[in-house]
Every structure is written in structure tokens, then in C-alpha cells.
N, CA, C and O atoms as CSV, one atom per row, in Angstrom:
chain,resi,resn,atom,element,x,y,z
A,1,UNK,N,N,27.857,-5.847,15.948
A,1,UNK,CA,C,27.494,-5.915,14.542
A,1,UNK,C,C,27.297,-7.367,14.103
A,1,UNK,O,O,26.429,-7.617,13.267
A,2,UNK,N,N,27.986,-8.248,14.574
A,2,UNK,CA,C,27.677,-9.994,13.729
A,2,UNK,C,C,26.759,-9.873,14.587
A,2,UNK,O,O,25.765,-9.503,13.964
A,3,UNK,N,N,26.563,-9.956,15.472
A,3,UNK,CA,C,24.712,-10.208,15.998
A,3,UNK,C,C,23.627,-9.500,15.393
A,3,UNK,O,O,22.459,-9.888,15.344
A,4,UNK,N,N,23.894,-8.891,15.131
A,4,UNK,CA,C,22.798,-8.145,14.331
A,4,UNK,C,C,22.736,-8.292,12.783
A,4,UNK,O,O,21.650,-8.084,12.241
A,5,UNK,N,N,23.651,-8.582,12.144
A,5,UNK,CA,C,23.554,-10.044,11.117
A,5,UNK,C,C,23.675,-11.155,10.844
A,5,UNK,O,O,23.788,-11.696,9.744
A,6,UNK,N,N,23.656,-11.608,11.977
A,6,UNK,CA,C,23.443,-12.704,12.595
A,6,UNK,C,C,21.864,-13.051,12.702
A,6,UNK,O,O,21.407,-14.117,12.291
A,7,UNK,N,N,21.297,-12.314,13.135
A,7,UNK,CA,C,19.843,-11.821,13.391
A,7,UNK,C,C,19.105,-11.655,11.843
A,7,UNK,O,O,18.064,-12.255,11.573
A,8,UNK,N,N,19.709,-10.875,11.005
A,8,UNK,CA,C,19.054,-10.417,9.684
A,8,UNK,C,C,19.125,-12.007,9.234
A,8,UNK,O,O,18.083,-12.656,9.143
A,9,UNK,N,N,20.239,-12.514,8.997
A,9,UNK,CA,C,19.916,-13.751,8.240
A,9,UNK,C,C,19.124,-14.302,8.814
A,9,UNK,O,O,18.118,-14.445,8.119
A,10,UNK,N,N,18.977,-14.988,10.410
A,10,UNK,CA,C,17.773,-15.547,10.123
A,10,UNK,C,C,16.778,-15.209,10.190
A,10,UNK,O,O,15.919,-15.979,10.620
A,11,UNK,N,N,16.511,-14.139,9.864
A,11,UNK,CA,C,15.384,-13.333,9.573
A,11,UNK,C,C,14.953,-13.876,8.507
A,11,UNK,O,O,13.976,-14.610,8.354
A,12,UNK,N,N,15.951,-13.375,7.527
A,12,UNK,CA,C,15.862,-14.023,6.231
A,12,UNK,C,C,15.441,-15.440,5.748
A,12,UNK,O,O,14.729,-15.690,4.776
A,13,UNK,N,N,16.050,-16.372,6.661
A,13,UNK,CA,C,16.334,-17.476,6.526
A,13,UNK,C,C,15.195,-17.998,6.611
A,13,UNK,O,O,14.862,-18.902,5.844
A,14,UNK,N,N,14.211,-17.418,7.773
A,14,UNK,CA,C,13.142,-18.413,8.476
A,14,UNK,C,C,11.862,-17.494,8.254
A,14,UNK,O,O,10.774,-17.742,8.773
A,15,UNK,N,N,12.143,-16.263,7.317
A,15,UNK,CA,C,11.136,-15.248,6.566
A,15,UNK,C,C,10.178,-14.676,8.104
A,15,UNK,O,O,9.018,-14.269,8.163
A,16,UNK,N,N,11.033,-14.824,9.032
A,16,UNK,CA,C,9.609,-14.089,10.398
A,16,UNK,C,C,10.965,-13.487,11.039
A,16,UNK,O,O,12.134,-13.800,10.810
A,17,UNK,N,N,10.389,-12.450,11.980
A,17,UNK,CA,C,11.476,-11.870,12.932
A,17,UNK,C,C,11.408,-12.217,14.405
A,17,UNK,O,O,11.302,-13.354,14.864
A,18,UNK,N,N,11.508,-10.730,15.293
A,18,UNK,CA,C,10.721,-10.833,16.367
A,18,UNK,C,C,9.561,-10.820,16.737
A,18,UNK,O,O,9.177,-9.660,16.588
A,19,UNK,N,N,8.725,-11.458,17.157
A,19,UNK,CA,C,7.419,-11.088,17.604
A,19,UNK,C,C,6.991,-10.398,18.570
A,19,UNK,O,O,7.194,-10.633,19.761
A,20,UNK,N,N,5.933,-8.868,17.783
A,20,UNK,CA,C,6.012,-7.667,18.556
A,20,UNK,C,C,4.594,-8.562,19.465
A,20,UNK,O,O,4.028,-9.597,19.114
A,21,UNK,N,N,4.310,-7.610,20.839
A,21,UNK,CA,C,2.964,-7.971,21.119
A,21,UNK,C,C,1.487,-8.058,20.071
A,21,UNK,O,O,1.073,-7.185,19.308
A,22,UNK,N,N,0.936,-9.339,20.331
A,22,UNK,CA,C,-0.062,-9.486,19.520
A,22,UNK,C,C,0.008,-9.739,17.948
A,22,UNK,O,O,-0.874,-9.537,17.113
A,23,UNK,N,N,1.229,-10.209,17.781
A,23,UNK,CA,C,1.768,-10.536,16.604
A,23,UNK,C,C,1.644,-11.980,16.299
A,23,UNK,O,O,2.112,-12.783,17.105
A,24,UNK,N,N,0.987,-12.446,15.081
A,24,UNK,CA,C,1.059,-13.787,15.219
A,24,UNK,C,C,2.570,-14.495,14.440
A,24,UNK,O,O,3.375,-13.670,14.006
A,25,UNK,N,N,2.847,-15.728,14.315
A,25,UNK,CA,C,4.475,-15.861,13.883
A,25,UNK,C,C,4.357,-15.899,12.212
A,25,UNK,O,O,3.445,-16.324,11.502
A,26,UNK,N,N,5.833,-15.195,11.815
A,26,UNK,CA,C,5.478,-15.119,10.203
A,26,UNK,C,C,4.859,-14.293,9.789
A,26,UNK,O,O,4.928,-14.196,8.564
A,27,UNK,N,N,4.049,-13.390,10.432
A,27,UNK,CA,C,3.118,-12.567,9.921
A,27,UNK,C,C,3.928,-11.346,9.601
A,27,UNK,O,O,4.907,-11.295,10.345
A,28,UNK,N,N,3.860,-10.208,8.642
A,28,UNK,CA,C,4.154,-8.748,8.801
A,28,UNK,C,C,3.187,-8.004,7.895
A,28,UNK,O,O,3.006,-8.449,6.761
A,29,UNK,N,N,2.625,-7.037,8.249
A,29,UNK,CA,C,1.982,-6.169,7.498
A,29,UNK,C,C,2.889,-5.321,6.418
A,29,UNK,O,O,3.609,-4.352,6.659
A,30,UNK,N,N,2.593,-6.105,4.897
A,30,UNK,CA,C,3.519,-5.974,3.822
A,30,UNK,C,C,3.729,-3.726,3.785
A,30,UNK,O,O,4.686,-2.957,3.702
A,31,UNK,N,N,2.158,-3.566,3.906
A,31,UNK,CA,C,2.302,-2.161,3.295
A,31,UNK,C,C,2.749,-1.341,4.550
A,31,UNK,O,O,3.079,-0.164,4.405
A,32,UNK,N,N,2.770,-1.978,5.859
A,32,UNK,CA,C,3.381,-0.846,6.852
A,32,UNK,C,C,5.077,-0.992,6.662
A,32,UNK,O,O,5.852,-0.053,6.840
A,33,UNK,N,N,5.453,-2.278,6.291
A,33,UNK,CA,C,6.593,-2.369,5.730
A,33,UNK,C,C,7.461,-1.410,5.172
A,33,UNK,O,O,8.448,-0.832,5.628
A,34,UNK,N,N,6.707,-1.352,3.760
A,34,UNK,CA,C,6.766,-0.344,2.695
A,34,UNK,C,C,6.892,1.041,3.475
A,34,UNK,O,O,7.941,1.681,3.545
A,35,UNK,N,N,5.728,1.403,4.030
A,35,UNK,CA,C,5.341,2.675,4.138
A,35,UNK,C,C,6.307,3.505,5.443
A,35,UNK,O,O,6.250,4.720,5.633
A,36,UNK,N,N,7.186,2.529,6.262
A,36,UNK,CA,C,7.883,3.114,7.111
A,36,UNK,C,C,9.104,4.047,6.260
A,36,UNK,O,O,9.720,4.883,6.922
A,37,UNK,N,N,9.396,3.897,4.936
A,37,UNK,CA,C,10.958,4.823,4.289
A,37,UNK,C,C,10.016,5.747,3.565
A,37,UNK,O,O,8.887,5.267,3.472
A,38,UNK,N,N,10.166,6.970,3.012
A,38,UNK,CA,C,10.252,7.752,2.476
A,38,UNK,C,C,11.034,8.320,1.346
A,38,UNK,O,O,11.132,9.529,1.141
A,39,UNK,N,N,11.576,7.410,0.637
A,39,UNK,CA,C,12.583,7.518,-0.423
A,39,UNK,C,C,12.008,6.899,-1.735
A,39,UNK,O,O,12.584,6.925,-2.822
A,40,UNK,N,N,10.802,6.346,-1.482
A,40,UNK,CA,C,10.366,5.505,-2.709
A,40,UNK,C,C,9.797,6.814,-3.783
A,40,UNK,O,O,9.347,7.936,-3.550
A,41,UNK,N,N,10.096,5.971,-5.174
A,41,UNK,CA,C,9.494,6.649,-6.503
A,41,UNK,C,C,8.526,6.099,-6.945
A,41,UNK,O,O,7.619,6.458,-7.696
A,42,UNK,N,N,8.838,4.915,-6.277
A,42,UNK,CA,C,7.410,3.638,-6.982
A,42,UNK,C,C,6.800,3.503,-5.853
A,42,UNK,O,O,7.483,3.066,-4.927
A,43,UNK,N,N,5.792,3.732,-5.667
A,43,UNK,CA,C,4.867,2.987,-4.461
A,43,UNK,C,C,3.761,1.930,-5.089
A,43,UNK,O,O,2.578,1.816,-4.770
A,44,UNK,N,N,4.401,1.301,-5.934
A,44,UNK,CA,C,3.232,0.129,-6.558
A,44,UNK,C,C,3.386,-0.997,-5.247
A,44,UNK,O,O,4.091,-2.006,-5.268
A,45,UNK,N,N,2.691,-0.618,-4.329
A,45,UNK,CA,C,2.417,-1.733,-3.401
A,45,UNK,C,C,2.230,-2.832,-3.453
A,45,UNK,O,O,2.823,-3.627,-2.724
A,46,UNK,N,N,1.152,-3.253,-4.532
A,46,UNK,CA,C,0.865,-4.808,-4.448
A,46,UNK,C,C,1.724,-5.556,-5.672
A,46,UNK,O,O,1.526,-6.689,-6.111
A,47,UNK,N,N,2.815,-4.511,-6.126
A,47,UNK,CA,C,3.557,-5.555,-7.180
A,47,UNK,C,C,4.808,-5.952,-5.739
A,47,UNK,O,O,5.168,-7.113,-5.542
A,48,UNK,N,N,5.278,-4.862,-4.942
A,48,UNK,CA,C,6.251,-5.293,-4.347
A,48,UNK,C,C,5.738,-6.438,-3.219
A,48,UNK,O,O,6.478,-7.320,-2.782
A,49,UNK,N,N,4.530,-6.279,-2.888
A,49,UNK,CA,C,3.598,-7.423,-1.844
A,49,UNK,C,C,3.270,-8.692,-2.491
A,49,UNK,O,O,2.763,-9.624,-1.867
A,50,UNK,N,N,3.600,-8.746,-3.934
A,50,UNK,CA,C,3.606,-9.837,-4.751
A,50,UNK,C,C,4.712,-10.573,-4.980
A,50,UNK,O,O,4.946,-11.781,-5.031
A,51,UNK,N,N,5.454,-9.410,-5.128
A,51,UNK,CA,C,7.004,-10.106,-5.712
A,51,UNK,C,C,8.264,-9.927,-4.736
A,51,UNK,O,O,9.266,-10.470,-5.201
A,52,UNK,N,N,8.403,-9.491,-3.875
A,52,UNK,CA,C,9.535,-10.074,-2.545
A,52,UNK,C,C,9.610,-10.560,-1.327
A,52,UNK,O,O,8.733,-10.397,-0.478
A,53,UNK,N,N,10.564,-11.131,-1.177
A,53,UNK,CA,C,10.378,-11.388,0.421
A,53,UNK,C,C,10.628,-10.331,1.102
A,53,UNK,O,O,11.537,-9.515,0.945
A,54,UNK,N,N,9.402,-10.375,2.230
A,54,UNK,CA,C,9.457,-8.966,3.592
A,54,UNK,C,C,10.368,-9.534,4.321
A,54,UNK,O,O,10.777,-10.685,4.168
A,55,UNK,N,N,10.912,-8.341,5.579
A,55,UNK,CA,C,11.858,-9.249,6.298
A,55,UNK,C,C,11.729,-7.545,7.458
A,55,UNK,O,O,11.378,-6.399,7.179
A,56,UNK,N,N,12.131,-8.087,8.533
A,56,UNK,CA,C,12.026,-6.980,9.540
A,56,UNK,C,C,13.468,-7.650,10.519
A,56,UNK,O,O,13.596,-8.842,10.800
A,57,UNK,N,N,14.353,-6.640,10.876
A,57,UNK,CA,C,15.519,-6.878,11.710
A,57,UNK,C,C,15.311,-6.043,12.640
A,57,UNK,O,O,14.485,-5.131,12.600
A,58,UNK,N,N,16.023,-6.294,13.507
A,58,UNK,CA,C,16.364,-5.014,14.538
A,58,UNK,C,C,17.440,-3.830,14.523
A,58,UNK,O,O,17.975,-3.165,15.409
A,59,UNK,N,N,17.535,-3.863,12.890
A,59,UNK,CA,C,18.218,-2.557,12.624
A,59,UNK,C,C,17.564,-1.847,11.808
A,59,UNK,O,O,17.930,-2.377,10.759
A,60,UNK,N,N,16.693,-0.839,11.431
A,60,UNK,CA,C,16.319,-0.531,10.676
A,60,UNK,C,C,17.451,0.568,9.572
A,60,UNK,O,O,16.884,1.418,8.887
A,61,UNK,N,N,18.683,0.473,9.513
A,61,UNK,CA,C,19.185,0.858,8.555
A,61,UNK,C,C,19.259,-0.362,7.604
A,61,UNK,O,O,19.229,-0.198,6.385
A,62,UNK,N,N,19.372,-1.784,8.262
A,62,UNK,CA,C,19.778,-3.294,6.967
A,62,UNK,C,C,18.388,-3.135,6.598
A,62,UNK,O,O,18.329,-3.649,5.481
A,63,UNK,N,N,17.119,-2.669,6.937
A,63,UNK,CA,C,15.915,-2.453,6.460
A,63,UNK,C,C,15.951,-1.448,5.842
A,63,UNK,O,O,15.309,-1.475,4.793
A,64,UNK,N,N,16.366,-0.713,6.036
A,64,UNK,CA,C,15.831,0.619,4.448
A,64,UNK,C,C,17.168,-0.338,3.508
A,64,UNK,O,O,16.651,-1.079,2.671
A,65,UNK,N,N,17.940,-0.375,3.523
A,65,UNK,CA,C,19.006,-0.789,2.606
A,65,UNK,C,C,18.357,-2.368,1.687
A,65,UNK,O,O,18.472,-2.514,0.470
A,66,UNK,N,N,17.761,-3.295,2.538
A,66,UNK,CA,C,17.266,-4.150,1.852
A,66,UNK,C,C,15.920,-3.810,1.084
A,66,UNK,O,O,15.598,-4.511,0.125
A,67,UNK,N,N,14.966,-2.527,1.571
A,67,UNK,CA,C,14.158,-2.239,0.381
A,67,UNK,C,C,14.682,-1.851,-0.365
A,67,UNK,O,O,14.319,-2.309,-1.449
A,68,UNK,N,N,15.662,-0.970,-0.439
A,68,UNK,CA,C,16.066,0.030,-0.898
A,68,UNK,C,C,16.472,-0.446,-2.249
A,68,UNK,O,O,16.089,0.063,-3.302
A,69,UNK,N,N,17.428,-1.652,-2.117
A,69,UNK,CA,C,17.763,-2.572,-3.073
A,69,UNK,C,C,17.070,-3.360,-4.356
A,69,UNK,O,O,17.477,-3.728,-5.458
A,70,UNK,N,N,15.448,-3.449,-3.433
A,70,UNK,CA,C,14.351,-3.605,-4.328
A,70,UNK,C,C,13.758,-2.920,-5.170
A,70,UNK,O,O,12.806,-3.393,-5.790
């Protein structure tokens, strides 16, 4: 578990994660982001692609929990 928030922060920290194949650095596709949870009421995409920082970990529960929060 501290490695793996260990990992989220600097995720956070340095706003890029891992780089999948063919990924350039820093980059994430904001709306596949979004579109991986199923819990949203708001899907105003380009206000949340406007207004937060993305962030991708290798847990995807600190990922639904950090949209989730948004």
C-alpha cells in the first residue's frame, strides 16, 4: 500500500504517470479518463477537462475515488 501512494503522489506531483505503449510523456486522454467510471451525474466533459488536474495510478480504486471527489 505506501507504494502505491507513493506512486499516486507522484503522479500527482509530476501530473504524468506510467507510460503505456505509444504514449507520449504527460499526455492522458482527458475524456477516456472520465469515461472509464460509471457513477457520474454530470458528464459536462469539457468543464471537468478545463478545470482539474487528470492523474492516472496504478490503482484504479485511488482513481475512481479521486474523480469521484470532483
Amino acid at each position: 500500500m505506501k507504494h502505491q501512494l507513493a506512486a499516486a503522489l507522484l503522479v500527482v506531483a509530476t501530473g504524468c504517470g506510467p507510460l503505456q505503449p505509444g504514449e507520449a510523456a504527460g499526455v492522458l486522454d482527458k475524456r477516456a479518463q472520465l469515461e472509464r467510471f460509471d457513477w457520474w451525474d454530470n458528464r459536462d466533459w469539457d468543464w471537468y477537462a478545463d478545470n482539474i488536474p487528470f492523474l492516472e495510478t496504478p490503482d484504479a480504486e485511488i482513481d475512481a475515488t479521486y474523480y469521484y471527489r470532483w
